[in-house]
KOLZA-368765 format. One record per residue: residue in three letters; x, z, y of N, C-alpha, C in turn. Coordinates in pm, whole numbers, padded with zeros to 5 digits, always signed. Each point is the difference from the previous one (the first is absolute). Layout:
AlaXZYXZYXZY
...
This chain:
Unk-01145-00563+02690+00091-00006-00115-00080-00028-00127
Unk+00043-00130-00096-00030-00006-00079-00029+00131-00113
Unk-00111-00009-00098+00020+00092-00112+00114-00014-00117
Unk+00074+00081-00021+00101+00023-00109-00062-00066-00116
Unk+00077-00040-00123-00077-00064-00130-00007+00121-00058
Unk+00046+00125-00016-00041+00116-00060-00158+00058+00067
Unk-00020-00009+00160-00118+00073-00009-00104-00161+00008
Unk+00043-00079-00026-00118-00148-00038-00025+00034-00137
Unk+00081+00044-00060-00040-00015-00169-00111+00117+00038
Unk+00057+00102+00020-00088+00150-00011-00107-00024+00060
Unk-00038-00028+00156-00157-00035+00044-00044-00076-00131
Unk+00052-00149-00042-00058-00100-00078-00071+00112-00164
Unk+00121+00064-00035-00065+00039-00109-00060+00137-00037
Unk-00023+00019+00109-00048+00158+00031-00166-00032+00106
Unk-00048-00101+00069-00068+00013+00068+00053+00123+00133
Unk+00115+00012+00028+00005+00092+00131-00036-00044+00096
Unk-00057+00069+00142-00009-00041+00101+00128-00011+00099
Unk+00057+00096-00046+00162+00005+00100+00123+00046-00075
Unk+00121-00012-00023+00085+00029-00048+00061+00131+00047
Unk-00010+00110+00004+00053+00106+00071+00055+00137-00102
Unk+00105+00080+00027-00027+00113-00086-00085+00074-00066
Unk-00102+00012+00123-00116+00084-00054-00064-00104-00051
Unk-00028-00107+00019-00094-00089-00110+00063-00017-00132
Unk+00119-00034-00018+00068+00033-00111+00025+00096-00082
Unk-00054+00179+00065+00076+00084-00103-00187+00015-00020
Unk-00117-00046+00054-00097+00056-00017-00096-00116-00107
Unk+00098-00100+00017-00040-00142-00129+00075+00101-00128
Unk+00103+00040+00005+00111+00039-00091-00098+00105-00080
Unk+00001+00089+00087-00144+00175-00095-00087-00050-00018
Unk-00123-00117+00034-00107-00043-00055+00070-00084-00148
Unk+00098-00067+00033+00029-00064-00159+00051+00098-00167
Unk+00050+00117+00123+00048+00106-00076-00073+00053-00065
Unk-00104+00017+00098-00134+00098-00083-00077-00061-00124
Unk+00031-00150+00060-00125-00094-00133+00095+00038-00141
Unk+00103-00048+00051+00108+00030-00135-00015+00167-00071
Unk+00002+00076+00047+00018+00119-00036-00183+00032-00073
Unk-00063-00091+00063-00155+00034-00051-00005-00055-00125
Unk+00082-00135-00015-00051-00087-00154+00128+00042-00090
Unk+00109+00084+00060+00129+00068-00070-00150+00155-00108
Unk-00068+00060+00108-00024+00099-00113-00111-00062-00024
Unk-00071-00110+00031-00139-00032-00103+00064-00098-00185
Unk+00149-00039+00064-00001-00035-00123+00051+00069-00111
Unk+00067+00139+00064+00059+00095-00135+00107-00025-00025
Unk+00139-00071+00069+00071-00050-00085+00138+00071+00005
Unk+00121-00018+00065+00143+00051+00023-00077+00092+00148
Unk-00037-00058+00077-00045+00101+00139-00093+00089+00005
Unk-00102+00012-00084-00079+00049-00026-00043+00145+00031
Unk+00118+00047+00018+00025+00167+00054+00033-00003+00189
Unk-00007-00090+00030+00020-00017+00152-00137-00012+00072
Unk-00011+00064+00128-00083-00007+00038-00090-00083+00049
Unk-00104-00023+00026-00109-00140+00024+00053-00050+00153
Unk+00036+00104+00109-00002-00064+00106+00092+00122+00062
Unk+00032-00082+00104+00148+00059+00103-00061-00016+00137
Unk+00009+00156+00115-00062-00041+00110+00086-00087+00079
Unk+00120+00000-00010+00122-00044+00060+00119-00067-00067
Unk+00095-00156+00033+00119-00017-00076+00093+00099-00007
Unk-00023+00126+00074+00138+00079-00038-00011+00059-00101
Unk-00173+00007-00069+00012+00101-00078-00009-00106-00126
Unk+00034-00092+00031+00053-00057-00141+00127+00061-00071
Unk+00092+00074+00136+00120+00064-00100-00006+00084-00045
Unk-00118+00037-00020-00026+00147-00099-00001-00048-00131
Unk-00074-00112-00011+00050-00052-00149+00088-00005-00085
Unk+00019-00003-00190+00085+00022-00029+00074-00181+00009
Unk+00121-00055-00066+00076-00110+00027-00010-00059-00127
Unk+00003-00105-00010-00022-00138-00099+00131-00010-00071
Unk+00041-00023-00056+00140-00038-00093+00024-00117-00025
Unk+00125-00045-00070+00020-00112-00138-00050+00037-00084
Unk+00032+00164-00057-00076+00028-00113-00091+00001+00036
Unk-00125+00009+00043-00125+00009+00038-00025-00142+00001
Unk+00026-00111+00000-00033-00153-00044+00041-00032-00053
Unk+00140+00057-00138-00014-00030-00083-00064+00032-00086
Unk-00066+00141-00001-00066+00087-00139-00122-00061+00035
Unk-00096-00018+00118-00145-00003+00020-00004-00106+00065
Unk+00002-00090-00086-00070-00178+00066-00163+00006+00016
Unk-00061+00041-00124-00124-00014-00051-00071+00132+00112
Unk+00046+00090+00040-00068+00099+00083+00043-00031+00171
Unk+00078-00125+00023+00037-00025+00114-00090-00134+00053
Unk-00009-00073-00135-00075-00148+00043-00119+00063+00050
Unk-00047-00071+00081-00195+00002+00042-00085-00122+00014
Unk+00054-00081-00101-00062-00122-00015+00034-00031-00109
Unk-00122-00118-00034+00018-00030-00164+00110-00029-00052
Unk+00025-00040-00125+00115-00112-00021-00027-00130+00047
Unk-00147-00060-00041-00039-00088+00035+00049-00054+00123
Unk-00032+00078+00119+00036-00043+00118+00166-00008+00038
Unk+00062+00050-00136+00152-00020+00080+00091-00098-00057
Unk+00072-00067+00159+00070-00103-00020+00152+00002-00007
Unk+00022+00086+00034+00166-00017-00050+00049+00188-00015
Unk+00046-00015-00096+00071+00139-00034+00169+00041+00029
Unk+00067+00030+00080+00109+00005+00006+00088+00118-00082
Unk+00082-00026-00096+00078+00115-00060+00155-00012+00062
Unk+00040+00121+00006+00144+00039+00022+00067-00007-00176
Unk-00086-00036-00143+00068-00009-00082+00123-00117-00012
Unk+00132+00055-00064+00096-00079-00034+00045+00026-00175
Unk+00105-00096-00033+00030+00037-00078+00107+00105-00050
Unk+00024+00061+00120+00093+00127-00022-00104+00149+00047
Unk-00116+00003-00009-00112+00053+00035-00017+00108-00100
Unk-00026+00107+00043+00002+00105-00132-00102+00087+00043
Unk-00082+00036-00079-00191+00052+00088-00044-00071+00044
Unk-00115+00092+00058-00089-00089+00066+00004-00065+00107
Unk-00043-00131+00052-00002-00084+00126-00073-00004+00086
Unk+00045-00018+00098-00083+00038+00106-00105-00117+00000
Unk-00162-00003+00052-00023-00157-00022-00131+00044+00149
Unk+00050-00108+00084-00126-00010+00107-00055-00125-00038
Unk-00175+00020+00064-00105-00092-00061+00018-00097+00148
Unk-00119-00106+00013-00003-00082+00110-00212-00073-00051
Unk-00041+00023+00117-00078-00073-00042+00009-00145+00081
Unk-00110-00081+00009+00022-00107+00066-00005-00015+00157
Unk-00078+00127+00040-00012+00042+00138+00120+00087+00056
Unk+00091+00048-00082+00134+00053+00021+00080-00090+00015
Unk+00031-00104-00049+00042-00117-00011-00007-00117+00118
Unk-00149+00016+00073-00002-00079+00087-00025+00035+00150
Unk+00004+00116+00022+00052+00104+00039+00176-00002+00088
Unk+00073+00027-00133+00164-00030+00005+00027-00125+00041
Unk-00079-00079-00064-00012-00178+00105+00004-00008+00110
Unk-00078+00058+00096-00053-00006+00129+00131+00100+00043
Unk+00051+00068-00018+00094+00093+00057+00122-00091-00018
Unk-00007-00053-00089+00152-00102+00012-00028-00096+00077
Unk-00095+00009+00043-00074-00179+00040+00065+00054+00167
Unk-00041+00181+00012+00064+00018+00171+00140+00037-00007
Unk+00058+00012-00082+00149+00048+00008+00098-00166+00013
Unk-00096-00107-00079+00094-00126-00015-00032-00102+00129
Unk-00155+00041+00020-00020-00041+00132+00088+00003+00099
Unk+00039+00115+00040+00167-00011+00062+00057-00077+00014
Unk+00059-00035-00099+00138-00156-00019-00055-00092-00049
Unk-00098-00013-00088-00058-00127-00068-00125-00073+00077
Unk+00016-00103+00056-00095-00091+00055-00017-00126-00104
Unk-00104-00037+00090-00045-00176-00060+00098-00071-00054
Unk+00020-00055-00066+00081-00132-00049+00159+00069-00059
Unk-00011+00151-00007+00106+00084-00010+00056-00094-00145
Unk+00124+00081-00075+00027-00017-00101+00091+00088-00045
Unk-00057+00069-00140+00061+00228+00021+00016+00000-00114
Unk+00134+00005-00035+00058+00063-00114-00020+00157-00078
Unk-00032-00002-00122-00078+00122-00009+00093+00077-00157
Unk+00091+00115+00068+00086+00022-00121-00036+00120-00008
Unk-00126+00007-00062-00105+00100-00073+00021-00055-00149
Unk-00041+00114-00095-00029-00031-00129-00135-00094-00001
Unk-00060-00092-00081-00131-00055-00048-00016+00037-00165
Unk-00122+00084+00004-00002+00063-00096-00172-00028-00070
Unk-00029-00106+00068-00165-00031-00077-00089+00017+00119
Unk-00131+00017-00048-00111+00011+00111+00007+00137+00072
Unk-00010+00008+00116+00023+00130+00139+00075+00077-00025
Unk+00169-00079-00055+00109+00027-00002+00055-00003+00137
Unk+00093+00076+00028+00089+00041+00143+00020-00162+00051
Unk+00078-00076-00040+00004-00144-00013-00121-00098+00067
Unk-00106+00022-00150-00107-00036+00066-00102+00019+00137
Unk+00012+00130+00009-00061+00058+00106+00030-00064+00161
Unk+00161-00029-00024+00023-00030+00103+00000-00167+00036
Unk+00002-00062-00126-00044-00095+00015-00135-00049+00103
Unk-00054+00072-00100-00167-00011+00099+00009-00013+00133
Unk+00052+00121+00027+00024+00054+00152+00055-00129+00068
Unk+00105-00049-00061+00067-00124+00076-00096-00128+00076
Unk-00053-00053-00155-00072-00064-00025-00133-00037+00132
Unk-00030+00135+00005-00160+00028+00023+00079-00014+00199
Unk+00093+00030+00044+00120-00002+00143+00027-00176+00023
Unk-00079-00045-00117+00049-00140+00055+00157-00050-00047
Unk+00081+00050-00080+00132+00002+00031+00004-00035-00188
Unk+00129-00059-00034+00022-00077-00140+00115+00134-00076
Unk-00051+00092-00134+00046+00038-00013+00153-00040-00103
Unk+00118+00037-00021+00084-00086-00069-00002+00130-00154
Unk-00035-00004-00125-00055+00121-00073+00159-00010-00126
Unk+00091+00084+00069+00198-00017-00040-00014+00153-00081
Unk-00072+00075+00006+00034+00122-00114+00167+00092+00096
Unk-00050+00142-00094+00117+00073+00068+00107-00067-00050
Unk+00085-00065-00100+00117-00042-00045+00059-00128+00047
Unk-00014-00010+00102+00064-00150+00047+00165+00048+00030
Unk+00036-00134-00012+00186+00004-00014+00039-00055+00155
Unk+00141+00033+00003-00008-00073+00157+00010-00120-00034
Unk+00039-00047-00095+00005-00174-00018-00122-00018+00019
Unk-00125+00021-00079-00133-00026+00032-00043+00022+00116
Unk-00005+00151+00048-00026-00014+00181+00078-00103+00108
Unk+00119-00045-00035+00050-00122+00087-00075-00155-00009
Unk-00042+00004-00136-00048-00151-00037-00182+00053+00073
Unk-00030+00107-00014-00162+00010+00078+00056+00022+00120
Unk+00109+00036+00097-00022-00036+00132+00015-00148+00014
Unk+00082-00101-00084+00024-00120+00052-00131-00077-00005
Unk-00079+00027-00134-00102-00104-00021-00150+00047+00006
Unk+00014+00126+00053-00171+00004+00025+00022+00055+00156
Unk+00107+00050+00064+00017+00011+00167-00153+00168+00032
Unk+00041+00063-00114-00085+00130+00061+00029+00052+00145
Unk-00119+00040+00067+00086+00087+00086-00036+00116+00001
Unk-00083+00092-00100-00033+00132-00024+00044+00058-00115
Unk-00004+00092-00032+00037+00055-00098-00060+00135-00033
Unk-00008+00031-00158-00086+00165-00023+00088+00073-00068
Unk+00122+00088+00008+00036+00047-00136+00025+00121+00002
Unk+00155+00043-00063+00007+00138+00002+00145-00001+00114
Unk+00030+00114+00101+00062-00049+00065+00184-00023+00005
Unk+00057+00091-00092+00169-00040-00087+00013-00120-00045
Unk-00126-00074-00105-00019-00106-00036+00008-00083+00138
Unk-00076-00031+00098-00030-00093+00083+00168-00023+00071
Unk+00056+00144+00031+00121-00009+00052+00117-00023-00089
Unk+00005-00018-00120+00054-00022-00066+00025-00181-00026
Unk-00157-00036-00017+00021-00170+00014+00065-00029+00119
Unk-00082+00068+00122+00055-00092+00140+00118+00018+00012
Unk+00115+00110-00072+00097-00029+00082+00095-00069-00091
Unk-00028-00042-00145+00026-00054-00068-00017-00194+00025
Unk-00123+00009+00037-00068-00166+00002-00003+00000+00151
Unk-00014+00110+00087-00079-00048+00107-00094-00018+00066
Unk-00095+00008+00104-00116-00003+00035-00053-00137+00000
Unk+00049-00130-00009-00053-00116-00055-00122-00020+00141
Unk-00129-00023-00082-00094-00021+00072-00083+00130+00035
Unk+00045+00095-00061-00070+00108+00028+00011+00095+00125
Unk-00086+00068+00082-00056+00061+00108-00025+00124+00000
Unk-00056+00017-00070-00092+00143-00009-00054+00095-00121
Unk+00000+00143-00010+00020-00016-00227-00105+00190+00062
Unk-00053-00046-00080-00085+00199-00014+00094+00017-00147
Unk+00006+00124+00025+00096+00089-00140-00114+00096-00061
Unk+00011+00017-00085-00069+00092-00089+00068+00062-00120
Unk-00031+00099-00112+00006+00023-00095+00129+00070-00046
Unk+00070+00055+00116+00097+00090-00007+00011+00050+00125
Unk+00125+00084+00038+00030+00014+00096+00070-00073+00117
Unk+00024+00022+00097+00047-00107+00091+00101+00055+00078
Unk+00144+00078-00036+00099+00018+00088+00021-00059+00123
Unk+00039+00089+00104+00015-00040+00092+00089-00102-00020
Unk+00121+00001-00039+00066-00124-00004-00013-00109-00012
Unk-00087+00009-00147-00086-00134-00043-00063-00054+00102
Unk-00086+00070+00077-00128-00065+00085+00108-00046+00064
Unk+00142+00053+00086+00097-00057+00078+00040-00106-00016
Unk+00028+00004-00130+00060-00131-00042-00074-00113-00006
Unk-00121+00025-00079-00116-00107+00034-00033-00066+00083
Unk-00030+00085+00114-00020-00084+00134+00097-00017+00080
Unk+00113+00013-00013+00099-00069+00060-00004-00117-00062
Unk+00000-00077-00091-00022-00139-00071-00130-00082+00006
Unk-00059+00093-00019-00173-00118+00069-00026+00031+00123
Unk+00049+00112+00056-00015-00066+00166-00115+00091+00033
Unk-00026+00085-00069-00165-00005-00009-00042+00154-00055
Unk-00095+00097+00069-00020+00079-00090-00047+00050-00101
Unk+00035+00110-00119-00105-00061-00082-00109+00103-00009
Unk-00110-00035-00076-00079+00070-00017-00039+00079-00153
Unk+00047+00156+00025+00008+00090-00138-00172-00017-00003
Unk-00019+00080-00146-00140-00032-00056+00029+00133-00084
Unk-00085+00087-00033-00021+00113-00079-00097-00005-00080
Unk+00021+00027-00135-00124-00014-00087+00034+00081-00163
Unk-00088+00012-00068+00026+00061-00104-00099+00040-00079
Unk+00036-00037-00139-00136-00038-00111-00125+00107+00029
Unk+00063+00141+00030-00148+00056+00038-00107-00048+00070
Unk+00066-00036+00120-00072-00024+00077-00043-00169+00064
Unk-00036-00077-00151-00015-00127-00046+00139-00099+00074
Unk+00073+00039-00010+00127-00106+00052+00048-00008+00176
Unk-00108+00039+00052-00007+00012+00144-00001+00123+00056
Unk+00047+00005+00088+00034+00137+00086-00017-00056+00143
Unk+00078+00011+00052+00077+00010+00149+00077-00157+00029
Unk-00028-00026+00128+00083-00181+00075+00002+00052+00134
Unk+00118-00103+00020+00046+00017+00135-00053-00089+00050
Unk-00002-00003+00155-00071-00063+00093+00138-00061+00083
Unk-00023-00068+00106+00079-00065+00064+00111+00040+00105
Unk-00066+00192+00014+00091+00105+00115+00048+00032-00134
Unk+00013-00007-00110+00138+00043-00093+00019+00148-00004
Unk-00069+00057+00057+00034+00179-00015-00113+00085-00107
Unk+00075-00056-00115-00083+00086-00110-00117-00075-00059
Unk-00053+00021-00137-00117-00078-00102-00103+00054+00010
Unk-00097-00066+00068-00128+00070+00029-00075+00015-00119
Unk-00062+00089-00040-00068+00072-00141-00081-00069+00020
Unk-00154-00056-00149-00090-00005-00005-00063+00115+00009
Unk-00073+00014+00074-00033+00173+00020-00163-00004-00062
Unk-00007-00129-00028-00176+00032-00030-00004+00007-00152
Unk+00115-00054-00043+00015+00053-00163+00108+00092-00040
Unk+00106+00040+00083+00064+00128-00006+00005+00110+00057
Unk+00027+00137+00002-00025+00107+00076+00181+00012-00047
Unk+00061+00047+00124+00141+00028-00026+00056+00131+00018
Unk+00023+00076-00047+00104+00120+00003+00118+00020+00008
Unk+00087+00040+00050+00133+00033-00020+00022+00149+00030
Unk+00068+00011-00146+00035+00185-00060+00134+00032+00012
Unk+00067+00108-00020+00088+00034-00009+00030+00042-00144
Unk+00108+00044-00036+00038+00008-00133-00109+00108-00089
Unk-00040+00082+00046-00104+00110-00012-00154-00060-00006
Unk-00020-00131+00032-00157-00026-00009-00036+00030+00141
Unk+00078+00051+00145-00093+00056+00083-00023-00155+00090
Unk-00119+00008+00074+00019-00125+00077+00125+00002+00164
Unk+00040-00132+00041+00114-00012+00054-00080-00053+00158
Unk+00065+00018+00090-00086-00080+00152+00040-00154-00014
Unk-00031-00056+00085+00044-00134+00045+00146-00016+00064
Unk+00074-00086-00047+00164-00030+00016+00034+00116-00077
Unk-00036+00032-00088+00065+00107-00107+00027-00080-00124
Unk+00097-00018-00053+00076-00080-00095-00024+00095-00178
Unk-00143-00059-00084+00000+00102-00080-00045-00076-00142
Unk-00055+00048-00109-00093-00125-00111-00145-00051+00043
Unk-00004-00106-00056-00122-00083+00088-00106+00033-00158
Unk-00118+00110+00104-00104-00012-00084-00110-00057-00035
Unk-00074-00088-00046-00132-00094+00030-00141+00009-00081
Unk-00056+00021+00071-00198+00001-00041-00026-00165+00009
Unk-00050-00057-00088-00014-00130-00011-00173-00008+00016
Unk-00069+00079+00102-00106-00044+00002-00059-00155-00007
Unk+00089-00087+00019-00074-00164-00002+00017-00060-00121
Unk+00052+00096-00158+00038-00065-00088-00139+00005-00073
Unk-00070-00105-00083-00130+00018-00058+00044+00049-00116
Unk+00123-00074-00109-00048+00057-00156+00113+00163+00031
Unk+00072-00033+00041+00106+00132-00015+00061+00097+00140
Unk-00102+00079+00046+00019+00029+00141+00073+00146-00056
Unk+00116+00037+00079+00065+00111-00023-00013+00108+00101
Unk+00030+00106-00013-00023+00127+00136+00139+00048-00049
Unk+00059-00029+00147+00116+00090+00034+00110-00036-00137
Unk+00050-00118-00018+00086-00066-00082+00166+00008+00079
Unk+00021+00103-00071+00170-00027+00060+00072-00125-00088
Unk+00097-00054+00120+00006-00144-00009+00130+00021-00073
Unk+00087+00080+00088+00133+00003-00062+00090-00120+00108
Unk-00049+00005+00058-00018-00096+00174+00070+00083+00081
Unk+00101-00004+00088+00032+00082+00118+00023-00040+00134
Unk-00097+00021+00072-00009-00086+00130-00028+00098+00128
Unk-00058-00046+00090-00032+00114+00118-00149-00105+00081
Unk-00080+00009+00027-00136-00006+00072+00112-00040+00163
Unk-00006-00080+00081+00064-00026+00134-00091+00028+00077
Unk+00016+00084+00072-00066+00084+00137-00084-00064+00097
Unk-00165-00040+00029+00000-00057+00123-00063-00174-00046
Unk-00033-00065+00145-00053-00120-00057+00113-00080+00004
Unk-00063-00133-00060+00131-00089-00017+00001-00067+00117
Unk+00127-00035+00005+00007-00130+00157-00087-00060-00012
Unk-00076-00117-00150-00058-00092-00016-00186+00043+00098
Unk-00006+00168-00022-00115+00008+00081-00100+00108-00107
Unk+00070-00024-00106-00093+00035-00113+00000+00168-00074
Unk-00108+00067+00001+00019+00153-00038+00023+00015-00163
Unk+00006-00103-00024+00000-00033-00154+00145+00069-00060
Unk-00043+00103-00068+00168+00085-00077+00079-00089-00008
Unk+00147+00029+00041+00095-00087-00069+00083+00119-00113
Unk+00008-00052-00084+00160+00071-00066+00165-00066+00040
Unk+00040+00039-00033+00170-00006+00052+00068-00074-00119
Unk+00097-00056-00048+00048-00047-00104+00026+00091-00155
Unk-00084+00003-00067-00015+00013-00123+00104+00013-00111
Unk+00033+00082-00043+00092+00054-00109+00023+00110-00094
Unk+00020-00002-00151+00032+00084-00069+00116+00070+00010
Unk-00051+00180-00055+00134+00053+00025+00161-00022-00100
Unk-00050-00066-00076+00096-00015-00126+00099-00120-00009
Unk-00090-00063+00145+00106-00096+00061+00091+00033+00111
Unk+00030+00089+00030+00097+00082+00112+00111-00059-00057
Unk+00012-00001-00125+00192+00007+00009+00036-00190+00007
Unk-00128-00069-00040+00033-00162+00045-00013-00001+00142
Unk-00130+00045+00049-00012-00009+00161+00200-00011+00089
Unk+00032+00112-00060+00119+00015+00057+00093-00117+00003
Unk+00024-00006-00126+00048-00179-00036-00052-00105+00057
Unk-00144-00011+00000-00038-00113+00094+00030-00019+00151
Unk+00044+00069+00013+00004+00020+00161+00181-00017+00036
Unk+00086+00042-00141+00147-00002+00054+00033-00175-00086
Unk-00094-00014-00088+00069-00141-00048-00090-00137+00037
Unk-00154+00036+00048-00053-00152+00071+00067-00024+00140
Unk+00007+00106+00071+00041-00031+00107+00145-00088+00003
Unk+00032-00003-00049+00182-00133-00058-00137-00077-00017
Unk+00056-00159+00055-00133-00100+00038+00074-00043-00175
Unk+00122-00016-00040+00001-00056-00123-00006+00063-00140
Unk-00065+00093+00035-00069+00065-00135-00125-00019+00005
Unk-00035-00089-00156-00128-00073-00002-00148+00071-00078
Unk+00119+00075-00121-00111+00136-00069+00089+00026-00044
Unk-00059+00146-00064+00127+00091-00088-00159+00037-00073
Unk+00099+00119-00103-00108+00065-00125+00115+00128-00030
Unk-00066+00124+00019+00025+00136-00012-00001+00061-00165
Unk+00083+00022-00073-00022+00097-00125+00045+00119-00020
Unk-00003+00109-00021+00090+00132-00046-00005-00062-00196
Unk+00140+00020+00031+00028-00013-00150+00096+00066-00049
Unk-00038+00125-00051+00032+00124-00040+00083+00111+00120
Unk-00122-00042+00095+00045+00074+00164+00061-00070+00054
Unk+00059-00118-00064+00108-00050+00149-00126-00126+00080
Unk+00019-00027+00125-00045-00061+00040+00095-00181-00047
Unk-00106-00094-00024+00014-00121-00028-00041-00096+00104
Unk+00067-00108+00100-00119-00081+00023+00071-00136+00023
Unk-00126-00086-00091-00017-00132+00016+00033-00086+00135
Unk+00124-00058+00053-00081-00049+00123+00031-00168+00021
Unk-00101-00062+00052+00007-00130+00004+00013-00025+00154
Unk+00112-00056+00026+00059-00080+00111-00085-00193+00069
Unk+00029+00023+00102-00026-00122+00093+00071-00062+00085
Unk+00110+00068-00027+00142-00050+00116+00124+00097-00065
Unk+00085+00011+00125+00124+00084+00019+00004+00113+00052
Unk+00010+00107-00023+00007+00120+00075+00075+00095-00109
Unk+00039+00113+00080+00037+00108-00064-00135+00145+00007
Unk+00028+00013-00084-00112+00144-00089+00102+00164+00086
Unk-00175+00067+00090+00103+00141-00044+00048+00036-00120
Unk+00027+00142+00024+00053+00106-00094-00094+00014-00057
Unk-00046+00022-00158-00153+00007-00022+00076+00082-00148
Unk-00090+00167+00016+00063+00054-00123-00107-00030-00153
Unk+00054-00119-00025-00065-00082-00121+00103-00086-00035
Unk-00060-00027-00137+00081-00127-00054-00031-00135+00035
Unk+00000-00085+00023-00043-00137+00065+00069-00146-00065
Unk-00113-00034-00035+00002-00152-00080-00061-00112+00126
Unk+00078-00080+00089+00002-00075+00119+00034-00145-00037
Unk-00077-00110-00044-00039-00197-00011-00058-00019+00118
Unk+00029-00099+00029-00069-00084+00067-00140-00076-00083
Unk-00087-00010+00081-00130-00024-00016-00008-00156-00051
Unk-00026+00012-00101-00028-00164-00098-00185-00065+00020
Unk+00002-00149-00003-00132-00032+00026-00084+00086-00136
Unk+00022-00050-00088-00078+00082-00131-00065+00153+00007
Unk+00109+00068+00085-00034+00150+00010-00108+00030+00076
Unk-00073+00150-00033-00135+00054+00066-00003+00105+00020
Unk-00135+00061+00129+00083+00146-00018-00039+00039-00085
Unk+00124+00105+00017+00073+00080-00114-00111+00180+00006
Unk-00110-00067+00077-00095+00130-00069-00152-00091-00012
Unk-00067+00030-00141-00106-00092-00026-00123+00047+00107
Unk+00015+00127+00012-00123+00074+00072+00023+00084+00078
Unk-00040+00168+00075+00034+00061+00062+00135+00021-00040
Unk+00048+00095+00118+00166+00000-00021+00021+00126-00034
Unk+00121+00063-00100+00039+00169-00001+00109-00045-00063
Unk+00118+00119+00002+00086+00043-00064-00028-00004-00101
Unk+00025-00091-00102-00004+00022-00156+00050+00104-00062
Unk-00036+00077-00110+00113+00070-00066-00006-00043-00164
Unk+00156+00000-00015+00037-00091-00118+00063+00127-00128
């Protein structure tokens, strides 16, 4: 049996001799320890933690990482110059009030997250490919860019469309450039196809939200094809977790993350225990975190994967504050002619947006409901992650 592209990356960038649990949790405490050695030689936010751990369990004795804790202490979190850093990511907006959260990147973090997209796109993207990419592009070792590379470097022609494409625009790029891949977020992706259609397209990795069951349903009932979720998140330089080709769960980078899952209390949770996803970013150079609650809620899947590989998987990925859309997603994608909707409480009552693709009738839905049919001009109707607005 071939090697998995999760444990090819890991031998490749680890020097391992074999891919196995125990080679993995015993790569994992040697990286731990270096970190925890140059955490108290440099004095900074960790500084009170100890130099070295005989064991990963007793990493949970540690205390836990915050938002507030990256937003107040950038300067006691970095461990590399400024000099050396190449892209800074902020959670600032303009409805932003305090401080922002801001993770660093150096250029080896950066290329790094390359090579991990390079095995997650490997998947669906071959030679002579042509992959639509409805990521933001935001400058140099921007989310955008990053994956560009990745494409690029696969042999395959990237098409660089930004998160805001219209379905009029996604119809005129299936007619005249004939993609057959695709990168985006996954409401969006199901939202064009069932609007425009699958055209020339085949095969699509999702990222950058969550992925309802429905959605993924709906998805691949139209390309034919399954898709492949992707987990990632600015801590932990854009990359996380890809699926492999047995489809049961996103195998972790484990040589730059250490994963936890807690229960509401901080205690740690077993495997197939459904709890918050905690992460040690030992492989990050300028901004490595210990024990960063994500605000992530997932479960660790029990056991090796079909594909062959001992490599962690996590389970599908979600915030708790999205429960009350989850619910919605699941009673209004599943109607094949609902194309997107958009959730508000506005002054407690529930509101929602919904954009049509055909004929059907709507349950009972205790909300108010504003229901068009889907115009070429229109986009979805959420710019970025998805939540219940409140108005």
């Amino acid at each position: 049996m071939s090697l998995s592209r999760i444990d090819a990356l890991l031998l490749a960038q680890e020097s391992l001799k074999n891919i196995s649990r125990a080679s993995i949790e015993e790569m994992q405490l040697e990286k731990l320890n270096t970190l925890l050695a140059r955490e108290k030689e440099r004095g900074g936010f960790y500084r009170d933690l100890p130099d070295h751990l005989g064991s990963l369990s007793a990493l949970a004795s540690l205390p836990f990482t915050t938002d507030e804790d990256l937003a107040h202490n950038a300067s006691g979190l970095l461990l590399r110059s400024q000099a050396e850093i190449r892209r800074v990511l902020s959670d600032a907006t303009s409805g932003t009030t305090g401080a922002a959260k801001r993770v660093f990147y150096t250029e080896g973090d950066c290329a790094h997250t390359v090579e991990l997209f390079m095995a997650g796109l490997g998947e669906l993207i071959f030679p002579g490919s042509v992959t639509m990419i409805l990521f933001p592009f935001s400058g140099p070792h921007g989310l955008g860019e990053l994956i560009v590379e990745a494409i690029e470097r696969l042999g395959a022609r990237p098409l660089r469309l930004g998160a805001a494409l219209s379905y009029g625009e996604f119809a005129a790029v299936l007619e005249n450039e004939k993609p057959d891949t695709l990168v985006g977020m996954p409401v969006q992706l199901l939202s064009l196809l069932r609007v425009c259609g699958r055209g020339s397209l085949r095969r699509a990795l999702v990222s950058g939200d969550a992925c309802p069951d429905a959605v993924l349903r709906g998805c691949e009932e139209i390309l034919g094809t399954r898709l492949f979720p992707h987990y990632g998140s600015r801590e932990m330089a854009l990359g996380g977790a890809i699926a492999c080709p047995a489809h049961a769960g996103m195998h972790l980078r484990e040589n730059h993350v250490i994963a936890e899952i807690v229960d509401a209390e901080g205690r740690p949770m077993q495997p197939g225990e459904t709890g918050e996803l905690v992460i040690t970013t030992i492989g990050m150079e300028a901004m490595p975190l210990i024990r960063y609650r994500t605000g992530d809620y997932t479960r660790v899947i029990p056991g090796r994967c079909p594909c062959g590989s001992e490599v962690l998987r996590l389970d599908t990925v979600h915030r708790k504050e999205t429960a009350e859309l989850a619910a919605l997603d699941e009673e209004l994608f599943s109607l094949p002619f609902v194309a997107d909707y958009r959730a508000e409480r506005r002054n407690g009552r529930l509101h929602l947006q919904i954009l049509t693709c055909g004929e059907g009738i709507l349950p009972a839905l205790d909300a108010e409901t504003e229901v068009r049919r889907a115009r070429p001009d229109d986009r979805s109707l959420y710019a970025g992650k998805r939540k219940v607005e409140i108005r």
